[in-house]
C-alpha positions, 0 to 999 in steps of 0.5 A: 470904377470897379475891378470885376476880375482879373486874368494874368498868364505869364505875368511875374510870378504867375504862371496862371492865375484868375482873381476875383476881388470880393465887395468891399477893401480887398487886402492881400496877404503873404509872404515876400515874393509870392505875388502881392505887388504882382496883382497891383502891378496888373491892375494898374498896368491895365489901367495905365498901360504900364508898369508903376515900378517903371520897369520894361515890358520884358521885366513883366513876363515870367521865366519861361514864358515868351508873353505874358498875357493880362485880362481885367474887366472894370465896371463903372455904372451900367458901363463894363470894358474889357482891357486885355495886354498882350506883353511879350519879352521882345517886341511890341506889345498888344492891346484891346480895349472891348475888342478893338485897339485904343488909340492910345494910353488916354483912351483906355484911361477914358474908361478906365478911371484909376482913381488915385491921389487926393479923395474928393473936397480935400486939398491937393498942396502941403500948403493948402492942407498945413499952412506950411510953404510948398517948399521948406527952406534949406538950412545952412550951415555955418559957411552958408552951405545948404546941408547935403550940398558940397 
């Protein structure tokens, strides 16, 4: 899956903006609070329909707007979806998906596959990638207490 573009108004710290990812790694650079994470945070908004920080609708739109609106096309193959959010402060939030409203989260992760996690043939436990047990044992202190435990 390949972001296209990417249309935010409202959104953050961005009143206006159109990005248009080169081939290849993209890597954003700039100073703290200038809208780095805010272009992540749309991207990933788009393709799970929320935010990754876990912060509320009302905390996506900027100061000043009353709806911050989120545009991306993605492509996979010969295959190209459109999904366009529609985030106001208060309220129930709107969304497209080529057009037409999904019928829920699954349908726009449907097609709009967000890779993330573990890369293909390499081994999704600690376990199975170290050797080590999922989970190490807690130490005890001398009374037997475990540490960090009261």
């Amino acid at each position: 899956m390949i972001l296209s573009w990417l249309e935010l108004s409202g959104f953050r710290a961005y009143r206006d903006l159109r990005f248009e990812p080169g081939e290849g790694v993209n890597v954003l650079i700039g100073d703290n609070g200038t809208g780095k994470t805010s272009v992540l945070e749309a991207i990933g908004y788009l393709a799970s329909l929320r935010s990754f920080r876990g912060a509320p609708d009302g905390a996506l739109v900027g100061e000043g707007a009353e709806e911050a609106i989120v545009r991306g096309e993605f492509v996979a193959g010969d295959r190209t979806s459109l999904v366009e959010a529609a985030i106001p402060v208060e309220g129930r939030r709107r969304f497209l998906l080529d057009g037409k409203r999904p019928k829920g989260r699954a349908e726009v992760a449907e097609r709009v596959a967000c890779p993330g996690g573990v890369p293909p043939g390499r081994p999704r436990s600690r376990q199975a990638r170290t050797g080590l047990p999922a989970r190490l044992p807690r130490r005890r202190n001398r009374s037997g207490v475990a540490r960090g435990c009261r």
